[in-house]
VMD Tcl script that builds the backbone (N, CA, C; Angstrom):
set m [mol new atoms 498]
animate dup $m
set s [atomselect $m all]
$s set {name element resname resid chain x y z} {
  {N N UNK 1 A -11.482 25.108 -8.431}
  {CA C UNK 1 A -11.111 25.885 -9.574}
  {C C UNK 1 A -10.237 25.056 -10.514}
  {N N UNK 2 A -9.139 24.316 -10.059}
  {CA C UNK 2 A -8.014 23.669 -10.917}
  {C C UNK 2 A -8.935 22.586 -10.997}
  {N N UNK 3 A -10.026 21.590 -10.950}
  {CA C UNK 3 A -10.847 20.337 -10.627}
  {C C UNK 3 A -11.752 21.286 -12.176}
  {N N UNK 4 A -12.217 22.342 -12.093}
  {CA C UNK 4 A -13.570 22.797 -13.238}
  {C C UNK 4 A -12.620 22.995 -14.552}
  {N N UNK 5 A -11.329 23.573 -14.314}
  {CA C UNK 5 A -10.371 23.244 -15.470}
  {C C UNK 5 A -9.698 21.976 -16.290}
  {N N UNK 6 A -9.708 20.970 -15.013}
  {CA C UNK 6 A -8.884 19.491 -15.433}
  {C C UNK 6 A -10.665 19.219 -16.030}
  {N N UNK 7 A -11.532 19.074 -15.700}
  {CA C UNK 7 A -13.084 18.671 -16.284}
  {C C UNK 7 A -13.471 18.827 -17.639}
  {N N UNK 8 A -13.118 20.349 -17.850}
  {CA C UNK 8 A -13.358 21.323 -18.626}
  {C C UNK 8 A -12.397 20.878 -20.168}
  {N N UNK 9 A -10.759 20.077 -19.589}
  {CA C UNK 9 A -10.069 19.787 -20.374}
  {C C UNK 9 A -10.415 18.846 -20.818}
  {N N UNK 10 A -10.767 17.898 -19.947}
  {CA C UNK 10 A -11.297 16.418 -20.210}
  {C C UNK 10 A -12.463 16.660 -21.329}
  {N N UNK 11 A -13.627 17.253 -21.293}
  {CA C UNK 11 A -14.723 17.088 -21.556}
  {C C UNK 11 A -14.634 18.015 -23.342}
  {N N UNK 12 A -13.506 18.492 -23.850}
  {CA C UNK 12 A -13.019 19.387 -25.006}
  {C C UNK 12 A -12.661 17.928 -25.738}
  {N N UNK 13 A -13.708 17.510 -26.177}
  {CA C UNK 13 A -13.176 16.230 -27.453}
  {C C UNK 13 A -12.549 16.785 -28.935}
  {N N UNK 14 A -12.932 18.018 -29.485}
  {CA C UNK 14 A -12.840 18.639 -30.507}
  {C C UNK 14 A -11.119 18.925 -30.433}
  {N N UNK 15 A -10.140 18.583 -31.169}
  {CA C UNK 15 A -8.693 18.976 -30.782}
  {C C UNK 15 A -8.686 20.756 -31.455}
  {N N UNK 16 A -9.651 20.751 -32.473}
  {CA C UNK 16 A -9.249 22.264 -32.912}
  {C C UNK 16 A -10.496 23.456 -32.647}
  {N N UNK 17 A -11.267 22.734 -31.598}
  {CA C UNK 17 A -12.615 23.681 -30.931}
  {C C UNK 17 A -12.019 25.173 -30.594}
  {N N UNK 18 A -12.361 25.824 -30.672}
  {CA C UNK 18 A -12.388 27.225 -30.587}
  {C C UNK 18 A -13.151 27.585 -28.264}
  {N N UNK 19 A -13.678 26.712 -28.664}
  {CA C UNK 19 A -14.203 26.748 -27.124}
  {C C UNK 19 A -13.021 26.249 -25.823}
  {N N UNK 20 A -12.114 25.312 -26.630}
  {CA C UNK 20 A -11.272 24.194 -25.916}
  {C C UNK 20 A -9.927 25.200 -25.703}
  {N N UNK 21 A -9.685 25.738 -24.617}
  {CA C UNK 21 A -8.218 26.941 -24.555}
  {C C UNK 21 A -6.900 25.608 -24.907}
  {N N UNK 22 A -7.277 24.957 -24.367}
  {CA C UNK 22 A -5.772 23.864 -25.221}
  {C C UNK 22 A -5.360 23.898 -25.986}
  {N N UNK 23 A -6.574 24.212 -27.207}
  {CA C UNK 23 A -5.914 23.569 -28.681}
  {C C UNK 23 A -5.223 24.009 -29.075}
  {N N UNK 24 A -4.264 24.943 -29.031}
  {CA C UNK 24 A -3.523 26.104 -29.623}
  {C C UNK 24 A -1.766 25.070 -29.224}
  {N N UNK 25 A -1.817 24.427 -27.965}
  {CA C UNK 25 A -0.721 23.853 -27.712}
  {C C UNK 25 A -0.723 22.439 -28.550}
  {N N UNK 26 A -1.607 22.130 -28.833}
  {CA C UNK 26 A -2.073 20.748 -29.570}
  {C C UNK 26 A -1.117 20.759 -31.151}
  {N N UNK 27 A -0.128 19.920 -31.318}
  {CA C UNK 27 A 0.606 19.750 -32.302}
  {C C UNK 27 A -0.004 19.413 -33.781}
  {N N UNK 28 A 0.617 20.510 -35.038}
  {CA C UNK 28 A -0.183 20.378 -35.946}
  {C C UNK 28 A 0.184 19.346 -37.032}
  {N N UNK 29 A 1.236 18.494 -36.118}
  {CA C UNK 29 A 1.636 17.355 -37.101}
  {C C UNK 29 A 0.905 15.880 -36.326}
  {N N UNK 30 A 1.166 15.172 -37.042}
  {CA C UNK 30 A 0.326 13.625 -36.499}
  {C C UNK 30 A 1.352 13.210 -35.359}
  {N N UNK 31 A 1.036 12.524 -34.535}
  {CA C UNK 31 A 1.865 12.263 -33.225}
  {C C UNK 31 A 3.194 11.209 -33.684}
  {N N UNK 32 A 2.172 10.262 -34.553}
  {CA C UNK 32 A 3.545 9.194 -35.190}
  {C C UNK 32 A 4.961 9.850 -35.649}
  {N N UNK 33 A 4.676 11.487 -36.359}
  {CA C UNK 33 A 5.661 11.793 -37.039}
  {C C UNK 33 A 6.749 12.107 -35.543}
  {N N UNK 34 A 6.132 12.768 -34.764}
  {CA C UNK 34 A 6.646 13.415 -33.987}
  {C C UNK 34 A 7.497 12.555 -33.334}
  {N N UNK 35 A 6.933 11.469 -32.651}
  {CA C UNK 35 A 7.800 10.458 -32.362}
  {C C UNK 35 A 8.733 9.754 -32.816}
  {N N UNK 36 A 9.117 9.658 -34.240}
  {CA C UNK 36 A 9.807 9.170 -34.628}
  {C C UNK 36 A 11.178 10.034 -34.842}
  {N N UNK 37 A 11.012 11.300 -34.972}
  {CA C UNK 37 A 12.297 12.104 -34.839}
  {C C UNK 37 A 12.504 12.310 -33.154}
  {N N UNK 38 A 11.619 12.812 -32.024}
  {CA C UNK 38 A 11.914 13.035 -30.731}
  {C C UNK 38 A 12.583 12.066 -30.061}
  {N N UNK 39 A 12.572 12.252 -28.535}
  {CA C UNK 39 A 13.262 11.978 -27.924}
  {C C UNK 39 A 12.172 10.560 -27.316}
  {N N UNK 40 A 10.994 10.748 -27.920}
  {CA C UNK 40 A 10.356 9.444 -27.836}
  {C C UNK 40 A 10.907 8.122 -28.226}
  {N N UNK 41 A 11.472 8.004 -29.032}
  {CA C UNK 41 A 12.112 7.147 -30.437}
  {C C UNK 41 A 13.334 6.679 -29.426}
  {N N UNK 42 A 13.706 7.124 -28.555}
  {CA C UNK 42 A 14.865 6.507 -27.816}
  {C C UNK 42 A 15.107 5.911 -26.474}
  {N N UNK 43 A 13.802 6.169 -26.102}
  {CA C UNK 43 A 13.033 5.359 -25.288}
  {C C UNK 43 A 12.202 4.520 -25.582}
  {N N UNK 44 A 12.149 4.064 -26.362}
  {CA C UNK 44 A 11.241 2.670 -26.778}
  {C C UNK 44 A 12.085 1.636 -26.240}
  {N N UNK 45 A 13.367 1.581 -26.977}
  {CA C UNK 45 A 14.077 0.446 -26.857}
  {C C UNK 45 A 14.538 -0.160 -25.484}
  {N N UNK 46 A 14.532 1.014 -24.343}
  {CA C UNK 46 A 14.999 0.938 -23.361}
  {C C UNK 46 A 13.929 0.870 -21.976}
  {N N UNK 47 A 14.237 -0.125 -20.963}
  {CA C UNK 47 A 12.967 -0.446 -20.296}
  {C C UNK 47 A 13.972 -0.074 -19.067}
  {N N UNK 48 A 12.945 0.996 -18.317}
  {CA C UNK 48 A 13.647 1.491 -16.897}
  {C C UNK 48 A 13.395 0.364 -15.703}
  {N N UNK 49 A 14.379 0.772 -14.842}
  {CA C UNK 49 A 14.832 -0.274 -13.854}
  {C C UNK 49 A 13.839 -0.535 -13.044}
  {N N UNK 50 A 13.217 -1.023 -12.162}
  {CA C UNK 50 A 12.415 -1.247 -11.602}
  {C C UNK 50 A 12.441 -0.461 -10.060}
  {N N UNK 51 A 14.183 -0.126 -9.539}
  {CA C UNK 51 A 13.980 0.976 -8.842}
  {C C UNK 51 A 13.525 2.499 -9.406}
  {N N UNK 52 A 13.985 2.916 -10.622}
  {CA C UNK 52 A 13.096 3.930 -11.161}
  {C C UNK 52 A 11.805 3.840 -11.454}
  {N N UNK 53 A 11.167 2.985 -11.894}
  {CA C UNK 53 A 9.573 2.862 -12.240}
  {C C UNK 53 A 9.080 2.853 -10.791}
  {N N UNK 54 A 9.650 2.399 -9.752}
  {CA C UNK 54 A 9.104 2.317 -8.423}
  {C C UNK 54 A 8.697 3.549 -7.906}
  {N N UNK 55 A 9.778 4.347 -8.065}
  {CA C UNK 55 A 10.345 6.044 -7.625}
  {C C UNK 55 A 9.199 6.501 -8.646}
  {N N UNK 56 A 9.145 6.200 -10.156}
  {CA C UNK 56 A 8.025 7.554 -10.605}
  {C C UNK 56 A 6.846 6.940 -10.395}
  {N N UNK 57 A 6.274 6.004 -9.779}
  {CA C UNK 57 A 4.908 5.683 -9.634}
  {C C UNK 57 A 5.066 6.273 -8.368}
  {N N UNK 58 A 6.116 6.118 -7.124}
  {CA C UNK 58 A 5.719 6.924 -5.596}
  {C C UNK 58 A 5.068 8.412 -6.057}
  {N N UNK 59 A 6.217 8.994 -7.652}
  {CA C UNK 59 A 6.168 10.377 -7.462}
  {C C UNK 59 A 4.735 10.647 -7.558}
  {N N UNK 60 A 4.431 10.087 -8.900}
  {CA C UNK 60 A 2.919 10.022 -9.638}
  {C C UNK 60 A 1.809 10.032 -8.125}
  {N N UNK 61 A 2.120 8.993 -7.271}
  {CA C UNK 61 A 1.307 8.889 -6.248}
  {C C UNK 61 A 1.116 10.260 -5.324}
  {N N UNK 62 A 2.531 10.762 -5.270}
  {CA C UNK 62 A 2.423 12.146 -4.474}
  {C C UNK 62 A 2.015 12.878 -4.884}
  {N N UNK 63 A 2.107 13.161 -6.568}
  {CA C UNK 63 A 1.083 14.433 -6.840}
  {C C UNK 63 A 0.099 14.880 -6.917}
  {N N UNK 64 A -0.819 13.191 -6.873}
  {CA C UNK 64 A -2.254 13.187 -7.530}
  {C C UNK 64 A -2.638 13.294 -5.848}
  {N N UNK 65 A -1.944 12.699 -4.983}
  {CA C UNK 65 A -2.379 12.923 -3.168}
  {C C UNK 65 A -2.743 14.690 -2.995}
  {N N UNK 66 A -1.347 15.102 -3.378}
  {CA C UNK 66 A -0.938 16.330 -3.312}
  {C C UNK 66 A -2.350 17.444 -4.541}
  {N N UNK 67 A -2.414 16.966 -5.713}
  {CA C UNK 67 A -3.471 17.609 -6.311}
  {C C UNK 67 A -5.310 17.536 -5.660}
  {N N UNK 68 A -4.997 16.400 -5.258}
  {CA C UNK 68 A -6.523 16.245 -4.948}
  {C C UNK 68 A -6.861 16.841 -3.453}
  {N N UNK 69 A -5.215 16.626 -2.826}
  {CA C UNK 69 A -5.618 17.678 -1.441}
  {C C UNK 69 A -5.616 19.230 -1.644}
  {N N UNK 70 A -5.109 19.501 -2.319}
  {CA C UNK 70 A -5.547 21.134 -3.081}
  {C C UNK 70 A -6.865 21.456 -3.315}
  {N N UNK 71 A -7.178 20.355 -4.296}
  {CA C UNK 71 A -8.684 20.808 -4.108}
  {C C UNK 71 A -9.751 20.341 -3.188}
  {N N UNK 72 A -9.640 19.540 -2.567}
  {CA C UNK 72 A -10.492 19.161 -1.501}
  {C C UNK 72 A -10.318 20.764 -0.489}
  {N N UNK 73 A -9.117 21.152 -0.959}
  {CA C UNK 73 A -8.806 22.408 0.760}
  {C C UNK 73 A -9.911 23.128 -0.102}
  {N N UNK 74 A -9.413 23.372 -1.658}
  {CA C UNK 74 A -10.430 24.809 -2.138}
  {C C UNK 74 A -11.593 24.501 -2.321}
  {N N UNK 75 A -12.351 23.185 -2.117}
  {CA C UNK 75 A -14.169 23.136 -2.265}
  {C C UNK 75 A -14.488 23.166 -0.886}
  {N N UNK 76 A -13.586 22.975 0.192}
  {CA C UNK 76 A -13.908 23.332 1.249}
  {C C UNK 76 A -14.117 24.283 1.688}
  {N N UNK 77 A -12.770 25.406 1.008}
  {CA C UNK 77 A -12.949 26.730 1.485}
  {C C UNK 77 A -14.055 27.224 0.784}
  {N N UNK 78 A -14.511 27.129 -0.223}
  {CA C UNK 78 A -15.763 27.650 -1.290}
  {C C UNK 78 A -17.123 27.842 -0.068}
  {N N UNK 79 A -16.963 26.453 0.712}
  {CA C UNK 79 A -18.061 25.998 1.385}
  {C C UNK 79 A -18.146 27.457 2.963}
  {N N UNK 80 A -16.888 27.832 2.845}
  {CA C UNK 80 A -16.629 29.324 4.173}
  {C C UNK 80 A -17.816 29.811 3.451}
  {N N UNK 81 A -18.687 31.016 4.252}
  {CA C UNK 81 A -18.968 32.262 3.635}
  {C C UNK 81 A -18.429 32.785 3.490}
  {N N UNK 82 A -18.461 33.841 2.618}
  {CA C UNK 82 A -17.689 35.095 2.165}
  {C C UNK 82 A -17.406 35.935 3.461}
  {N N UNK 83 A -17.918 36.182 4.317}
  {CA C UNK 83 A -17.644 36.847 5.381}
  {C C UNK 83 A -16.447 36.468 6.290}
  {N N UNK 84 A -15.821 34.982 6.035}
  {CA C UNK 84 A -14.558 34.878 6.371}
  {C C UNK 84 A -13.771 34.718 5.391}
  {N N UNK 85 A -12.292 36.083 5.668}
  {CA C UNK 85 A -11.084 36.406 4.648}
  {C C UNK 85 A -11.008 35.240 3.931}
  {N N UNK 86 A -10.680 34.773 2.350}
  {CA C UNK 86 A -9.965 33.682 2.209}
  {C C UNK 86 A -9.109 32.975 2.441}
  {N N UNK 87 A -7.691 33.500 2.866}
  {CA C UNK 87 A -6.342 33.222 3.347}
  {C C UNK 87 A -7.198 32.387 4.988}
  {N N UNK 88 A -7.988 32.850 5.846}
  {CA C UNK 88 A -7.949 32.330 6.968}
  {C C UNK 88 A -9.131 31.382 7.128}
  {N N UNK 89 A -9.773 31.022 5.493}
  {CA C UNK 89 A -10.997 30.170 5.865}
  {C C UNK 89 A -9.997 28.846 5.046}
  {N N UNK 90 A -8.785 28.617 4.420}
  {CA C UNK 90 A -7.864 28.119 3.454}
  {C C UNK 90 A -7.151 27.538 4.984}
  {N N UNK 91 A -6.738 28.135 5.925}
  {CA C UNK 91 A -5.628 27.492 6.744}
  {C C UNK 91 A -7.356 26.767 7.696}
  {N N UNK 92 A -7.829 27.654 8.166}
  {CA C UNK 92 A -8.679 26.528 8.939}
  {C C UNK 92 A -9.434 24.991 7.844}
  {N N UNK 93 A -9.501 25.720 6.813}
  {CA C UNK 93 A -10.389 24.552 6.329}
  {C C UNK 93 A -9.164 23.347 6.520}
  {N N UNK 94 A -7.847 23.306 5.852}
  {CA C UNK 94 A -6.379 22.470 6.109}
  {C C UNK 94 A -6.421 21.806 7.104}
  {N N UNK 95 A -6.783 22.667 8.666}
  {CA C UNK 95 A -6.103 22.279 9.723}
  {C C UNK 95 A -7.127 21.088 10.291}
  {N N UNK 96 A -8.533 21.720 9.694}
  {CA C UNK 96 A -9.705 20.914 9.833}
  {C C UNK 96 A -9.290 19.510 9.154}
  {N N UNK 97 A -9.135 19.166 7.922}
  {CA C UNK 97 A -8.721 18.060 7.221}
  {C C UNK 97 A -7.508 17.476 7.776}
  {N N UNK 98 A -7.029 17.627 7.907}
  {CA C UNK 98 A -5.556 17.678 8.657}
  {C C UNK 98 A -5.783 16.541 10.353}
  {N N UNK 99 A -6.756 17.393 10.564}
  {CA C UNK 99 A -7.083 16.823 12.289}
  {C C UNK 99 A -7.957 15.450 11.687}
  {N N UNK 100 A -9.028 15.675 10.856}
  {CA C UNK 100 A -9.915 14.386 10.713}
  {C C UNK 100 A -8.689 13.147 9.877}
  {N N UNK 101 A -8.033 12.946 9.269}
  {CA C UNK 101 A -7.048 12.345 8.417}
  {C C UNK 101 A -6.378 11.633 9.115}
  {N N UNK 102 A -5.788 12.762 10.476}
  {CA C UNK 102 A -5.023 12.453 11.738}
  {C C UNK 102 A -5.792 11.540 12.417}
  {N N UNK 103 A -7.056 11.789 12.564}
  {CA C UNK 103 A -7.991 10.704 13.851}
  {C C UNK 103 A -8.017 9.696 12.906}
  {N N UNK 104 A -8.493 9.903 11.701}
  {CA C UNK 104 A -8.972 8.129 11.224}
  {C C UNK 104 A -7.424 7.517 11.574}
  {N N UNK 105 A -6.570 7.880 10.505}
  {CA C UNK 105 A -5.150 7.407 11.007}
  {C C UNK 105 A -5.022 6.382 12.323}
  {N N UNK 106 A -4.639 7.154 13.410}
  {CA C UNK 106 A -5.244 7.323 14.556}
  {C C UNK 106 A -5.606 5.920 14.867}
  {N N UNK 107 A -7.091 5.935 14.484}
  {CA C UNK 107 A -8.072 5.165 14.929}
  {C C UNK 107 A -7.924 3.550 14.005}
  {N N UNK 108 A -7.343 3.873 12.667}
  {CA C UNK 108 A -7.122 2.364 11.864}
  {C C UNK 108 A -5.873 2.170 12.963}
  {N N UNK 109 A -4.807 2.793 13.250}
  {CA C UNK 109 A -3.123 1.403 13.410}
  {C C UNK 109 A -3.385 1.381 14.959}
  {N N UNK 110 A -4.519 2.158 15.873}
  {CA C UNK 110 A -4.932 1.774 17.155}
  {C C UNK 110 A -5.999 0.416 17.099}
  {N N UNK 111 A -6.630 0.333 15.857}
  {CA C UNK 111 A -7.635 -1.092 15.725}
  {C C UNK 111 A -6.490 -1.809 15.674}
  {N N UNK 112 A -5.681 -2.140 14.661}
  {CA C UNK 112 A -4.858 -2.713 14.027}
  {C C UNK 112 A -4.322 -3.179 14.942}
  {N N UNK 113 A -3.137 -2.507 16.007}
  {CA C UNK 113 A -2.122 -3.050 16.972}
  {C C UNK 113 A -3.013 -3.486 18.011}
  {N N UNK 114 A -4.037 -3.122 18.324}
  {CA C UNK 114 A -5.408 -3.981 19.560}
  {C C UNK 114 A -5.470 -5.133 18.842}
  {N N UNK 115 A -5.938 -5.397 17.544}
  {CA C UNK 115 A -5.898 -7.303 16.958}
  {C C UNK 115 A -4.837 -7.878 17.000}
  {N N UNK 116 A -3.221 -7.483 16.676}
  {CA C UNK 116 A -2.414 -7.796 16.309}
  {C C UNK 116 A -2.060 -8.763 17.813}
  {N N UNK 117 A -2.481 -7.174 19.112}
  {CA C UNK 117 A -1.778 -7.916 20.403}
  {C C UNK 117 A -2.700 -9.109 20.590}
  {N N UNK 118 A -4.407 -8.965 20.373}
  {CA C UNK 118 A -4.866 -9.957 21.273}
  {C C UNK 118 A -4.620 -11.047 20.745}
  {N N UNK 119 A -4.233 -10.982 19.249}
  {CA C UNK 119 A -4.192 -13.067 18.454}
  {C C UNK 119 A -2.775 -12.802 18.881}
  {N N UNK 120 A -1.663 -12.274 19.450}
  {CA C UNK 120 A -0.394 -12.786 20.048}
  {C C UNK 120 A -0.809 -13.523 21.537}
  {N N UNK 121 A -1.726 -12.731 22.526}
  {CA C UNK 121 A -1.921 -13.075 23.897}
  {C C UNK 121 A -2.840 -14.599 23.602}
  {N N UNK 122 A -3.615 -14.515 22.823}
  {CA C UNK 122 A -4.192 -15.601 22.805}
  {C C UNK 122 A -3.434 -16.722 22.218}
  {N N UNK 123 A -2.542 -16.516 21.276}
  {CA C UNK 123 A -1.390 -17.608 20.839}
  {C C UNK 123 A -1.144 -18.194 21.832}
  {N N UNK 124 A -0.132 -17.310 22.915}
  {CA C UNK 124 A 0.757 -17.451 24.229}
  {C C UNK 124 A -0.175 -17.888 24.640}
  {N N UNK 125 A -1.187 -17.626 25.254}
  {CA C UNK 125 A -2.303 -18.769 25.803}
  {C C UNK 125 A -2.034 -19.946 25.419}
  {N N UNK 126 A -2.340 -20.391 24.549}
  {CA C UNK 126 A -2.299 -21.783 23.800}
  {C C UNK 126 A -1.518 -22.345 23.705}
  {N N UNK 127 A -0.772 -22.116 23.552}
  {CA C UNK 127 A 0.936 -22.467 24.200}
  {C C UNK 127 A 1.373 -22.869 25.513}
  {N N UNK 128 A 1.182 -21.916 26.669}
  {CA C UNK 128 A 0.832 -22.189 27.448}
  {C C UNK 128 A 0.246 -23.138 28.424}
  {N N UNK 129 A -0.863 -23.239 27.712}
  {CA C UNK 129 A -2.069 -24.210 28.559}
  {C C UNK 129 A -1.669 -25.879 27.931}
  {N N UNK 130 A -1.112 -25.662 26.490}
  {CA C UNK 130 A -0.908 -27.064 26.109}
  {C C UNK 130 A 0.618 -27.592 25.723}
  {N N UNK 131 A 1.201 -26.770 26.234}
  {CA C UNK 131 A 2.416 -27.733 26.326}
  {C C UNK 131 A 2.934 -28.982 27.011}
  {N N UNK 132 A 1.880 -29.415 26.987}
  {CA C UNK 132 A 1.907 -31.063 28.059}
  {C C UNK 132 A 1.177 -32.215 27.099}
  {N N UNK 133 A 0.727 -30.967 26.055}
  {CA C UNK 133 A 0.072 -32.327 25.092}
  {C C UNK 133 A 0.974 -32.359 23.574}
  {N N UNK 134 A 2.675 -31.940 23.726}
  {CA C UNK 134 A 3.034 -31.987 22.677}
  {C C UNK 134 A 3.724 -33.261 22.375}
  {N N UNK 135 A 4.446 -33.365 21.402}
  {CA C UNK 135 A 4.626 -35.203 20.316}
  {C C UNK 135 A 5.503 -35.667 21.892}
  {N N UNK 136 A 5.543 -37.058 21.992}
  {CA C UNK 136 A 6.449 -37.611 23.013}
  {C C UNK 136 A 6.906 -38.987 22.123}
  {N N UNK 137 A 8.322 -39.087 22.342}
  {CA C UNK 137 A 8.494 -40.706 22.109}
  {C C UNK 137 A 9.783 -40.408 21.072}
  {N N UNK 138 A 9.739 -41.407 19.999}
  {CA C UNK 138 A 11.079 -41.453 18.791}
  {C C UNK 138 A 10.224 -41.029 17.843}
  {N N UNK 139 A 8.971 -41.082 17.927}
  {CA C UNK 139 A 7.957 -40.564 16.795}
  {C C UNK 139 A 7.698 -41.957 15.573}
  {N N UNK 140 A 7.329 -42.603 16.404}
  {CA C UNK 140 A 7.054 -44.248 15.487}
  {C C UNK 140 A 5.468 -44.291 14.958}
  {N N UNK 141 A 4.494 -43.599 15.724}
  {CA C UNK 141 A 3.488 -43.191 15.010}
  {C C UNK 141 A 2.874 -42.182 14.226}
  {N N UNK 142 A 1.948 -42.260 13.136}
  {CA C UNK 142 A 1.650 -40.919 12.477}
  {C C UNK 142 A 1.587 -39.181 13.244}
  {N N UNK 143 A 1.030 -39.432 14.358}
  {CA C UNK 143 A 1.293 -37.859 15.529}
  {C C UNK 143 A 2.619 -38.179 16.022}
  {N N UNK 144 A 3.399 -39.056 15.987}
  {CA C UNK 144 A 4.724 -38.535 17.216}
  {C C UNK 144 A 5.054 -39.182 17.885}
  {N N UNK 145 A 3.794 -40.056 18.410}
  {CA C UNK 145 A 3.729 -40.427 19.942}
  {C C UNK 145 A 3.562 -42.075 19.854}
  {N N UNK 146 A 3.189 -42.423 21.184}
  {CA C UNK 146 A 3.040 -43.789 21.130}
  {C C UNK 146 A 3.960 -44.986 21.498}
  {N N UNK 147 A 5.030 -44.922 21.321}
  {CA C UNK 147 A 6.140 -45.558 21.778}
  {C C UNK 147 A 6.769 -45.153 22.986}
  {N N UNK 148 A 7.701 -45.983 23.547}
  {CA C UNK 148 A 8.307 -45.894 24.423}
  {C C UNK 148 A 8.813 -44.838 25.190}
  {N N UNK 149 A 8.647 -44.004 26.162}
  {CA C UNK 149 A 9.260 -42.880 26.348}
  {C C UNK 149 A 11.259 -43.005 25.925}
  {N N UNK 150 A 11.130 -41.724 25.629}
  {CA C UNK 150 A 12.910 -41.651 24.896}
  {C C UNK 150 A 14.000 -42.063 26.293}
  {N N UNK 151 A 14.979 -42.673 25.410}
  {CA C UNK 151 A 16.540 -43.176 26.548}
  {C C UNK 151 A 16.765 -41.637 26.721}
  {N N UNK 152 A 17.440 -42.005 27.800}
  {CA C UNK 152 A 18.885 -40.814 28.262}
  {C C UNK 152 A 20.238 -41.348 27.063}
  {N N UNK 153 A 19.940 -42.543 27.082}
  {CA C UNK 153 A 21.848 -43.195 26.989}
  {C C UNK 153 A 21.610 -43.301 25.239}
  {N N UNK 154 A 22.268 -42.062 24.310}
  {CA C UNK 154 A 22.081 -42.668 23.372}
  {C C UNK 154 A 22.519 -43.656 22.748}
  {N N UNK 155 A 23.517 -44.554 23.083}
  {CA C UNK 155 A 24.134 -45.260 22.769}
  {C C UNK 155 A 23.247 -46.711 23.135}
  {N N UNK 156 A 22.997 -46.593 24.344}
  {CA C UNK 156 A 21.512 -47.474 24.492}
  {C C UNK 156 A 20.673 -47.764 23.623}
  {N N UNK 157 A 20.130 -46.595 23.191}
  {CA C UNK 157 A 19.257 -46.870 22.369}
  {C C UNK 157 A 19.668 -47.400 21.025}
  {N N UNK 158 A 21.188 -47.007 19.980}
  {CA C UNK 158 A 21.412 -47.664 19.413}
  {C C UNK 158 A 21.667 -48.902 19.185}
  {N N UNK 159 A 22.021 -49.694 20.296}
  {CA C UNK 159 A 21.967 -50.911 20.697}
  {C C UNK 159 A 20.806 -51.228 20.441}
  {N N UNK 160 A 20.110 -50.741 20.938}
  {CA C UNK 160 A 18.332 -51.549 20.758}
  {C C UNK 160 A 18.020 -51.798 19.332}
  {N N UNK 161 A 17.933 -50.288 18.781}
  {CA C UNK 161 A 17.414 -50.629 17.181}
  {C C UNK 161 A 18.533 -51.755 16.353}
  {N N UNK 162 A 19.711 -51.489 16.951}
  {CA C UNK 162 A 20.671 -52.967 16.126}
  {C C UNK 162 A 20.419 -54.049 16.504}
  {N N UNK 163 A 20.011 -53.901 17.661}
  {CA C UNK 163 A 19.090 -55.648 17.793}
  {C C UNK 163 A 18.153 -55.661 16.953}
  {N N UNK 164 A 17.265 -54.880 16.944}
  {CA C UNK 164 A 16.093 -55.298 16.271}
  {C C UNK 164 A 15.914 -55.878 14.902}
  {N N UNK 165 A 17.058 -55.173 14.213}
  {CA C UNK 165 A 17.225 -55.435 12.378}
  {C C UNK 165 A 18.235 -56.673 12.508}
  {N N UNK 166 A 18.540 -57.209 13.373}
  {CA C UNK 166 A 19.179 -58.523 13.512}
  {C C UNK 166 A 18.979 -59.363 12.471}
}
mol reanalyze $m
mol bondsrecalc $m
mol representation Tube
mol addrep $m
């Protein structure tokens, strides 16, 4: 019903149609004028914070969730026969949507946390199995490796490299 009205509004191109129930609210001055005396004119200059624009796009998001689940309940209920009350074909049709919304739900962050664990178990695998092939040495070659296994004595070893630049 509110979906054949928002349509109905949409589809009224004529601003002063006689067919179009809007037009009567439709302002009989040009919009420019209007704006320039309103409360439009004082918001131009000023650009909202980015925690407010955040907040009215969530809101924007909740209503149009919130409008379109309204009517999804009432083309559902349309779909009852008449032989069940409206009020009780309105809560089942809900509870019905409600339960399927719930399973997909459900069923995406149960896929989701099943991939998430197995590329962790399989990480730890890999880890695991190859920690015997990681860099060894002072790292004198392009991988790491290759040289001498490392001193205990660091002081040893500084000795060494000061020989070397002798």
């Amino acid at each position: 019903m509110a979906s054949s009205t928002l349509l109905h509004g949409l589809l009224c191109i004529p601003p002063r149609s006689s067919t179009c129930p809007k037009a009567q609210l439709l302002p009989s001055k040009p919009i420019s004028r209007l704006s320039a005396r309103g409360p439009i004119r004082r918001l131009v200059g000023r650009r909202p914070s980015p925690v407010v624009a955040s907040q009215s796009n969530f809101l924007k998001v909740a209503q149009t969730v919130w409008k379109v689940g309204r009517d999804a309940i009432e083309a559902g209920t349309n779909l009852v026969p008449d032989a069940v009350p409206r009020p009780v074909a309105r809560i089942s049709v809900t509870f019905l949507g409600l339960s399927v919304a719930l399973f997909v739900l459900k069923s995406f962050l149960s896929t989701a946390f099943f991939v998430l664990a197995t590329m962790g178990l399989i990480y730890f695998t890999f880890l695991a199995l190859n920690k015997d092939n990681g860099p060894k040495g002072g790292g004198d070659g392009p991988k790491g490796g290759g040289g001498a296994p490392p001193m205990d004595d660091p002081l040893e070893e500084a000795r060494k490299i000061m020989e070397k630049y002798k």
